[in-house]
N, C-alpha and C positions, 0 to 999 in steps of 0.2 A: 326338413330333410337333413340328413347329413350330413351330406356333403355342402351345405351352406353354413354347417356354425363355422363359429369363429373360434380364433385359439386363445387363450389369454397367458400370457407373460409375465414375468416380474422383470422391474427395470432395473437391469443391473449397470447403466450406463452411469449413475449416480457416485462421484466417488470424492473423496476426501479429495480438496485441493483444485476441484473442477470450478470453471466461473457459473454462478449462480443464474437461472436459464427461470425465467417465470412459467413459461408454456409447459415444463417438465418438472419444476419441483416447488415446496411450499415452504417459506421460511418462517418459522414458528416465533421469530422474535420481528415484531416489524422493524427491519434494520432502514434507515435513509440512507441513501448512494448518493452522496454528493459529486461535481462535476470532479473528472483526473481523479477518482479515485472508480471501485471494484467491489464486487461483493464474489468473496471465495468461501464455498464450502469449508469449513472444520467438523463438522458430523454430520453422520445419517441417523436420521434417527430413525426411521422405517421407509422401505422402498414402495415403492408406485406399481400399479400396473397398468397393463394397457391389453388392447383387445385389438387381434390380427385378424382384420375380416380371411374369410378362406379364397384362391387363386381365382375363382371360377367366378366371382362378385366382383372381385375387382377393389377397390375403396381404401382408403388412406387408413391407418393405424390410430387410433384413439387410445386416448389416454382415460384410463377408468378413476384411477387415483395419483394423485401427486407424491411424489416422493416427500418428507418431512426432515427439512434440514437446518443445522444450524450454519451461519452465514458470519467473515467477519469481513470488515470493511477495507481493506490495503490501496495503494495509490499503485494506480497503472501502469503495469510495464512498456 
């Protein structure tokens, strides 16, 4: 029916300088985070999407693709 699809979204939450979120994006270099330090985005390299079940179902938002980013390592503020 149609009134049950769902919407699908691009994830524009994704942005230069944001701290590096596993559940939400994919860092294409395996960086190590060592302890008192951080992993900040410096590029997008393509955005994510995700899928909005429709009001009437109810259901948590999914994530279809990861956003692909590059990541560099800084010490924590």
């Amino acid at each position: 029916m149609k009134c049950q699809r769902g919407s699908f979204a691009m994830d524009v939450g994704v942005v230069v300088g944001a701290k590096y979120d596993e559940a939400t994006m994919e860092d294409v270099q395996v960086t190590e985070v060592e302890g008192g330090m951080q992993a900040v985005v410096v590029a997008v390299l393509s955005r994510g999407w995700r899928r909005i079940p429709p009001a009437e179902v109810g259901g948590a938002i999914r994530f279809i693709a990861k956003s692909r980013v590059v990541v560099k390592v800084v010490p924590k503020q």
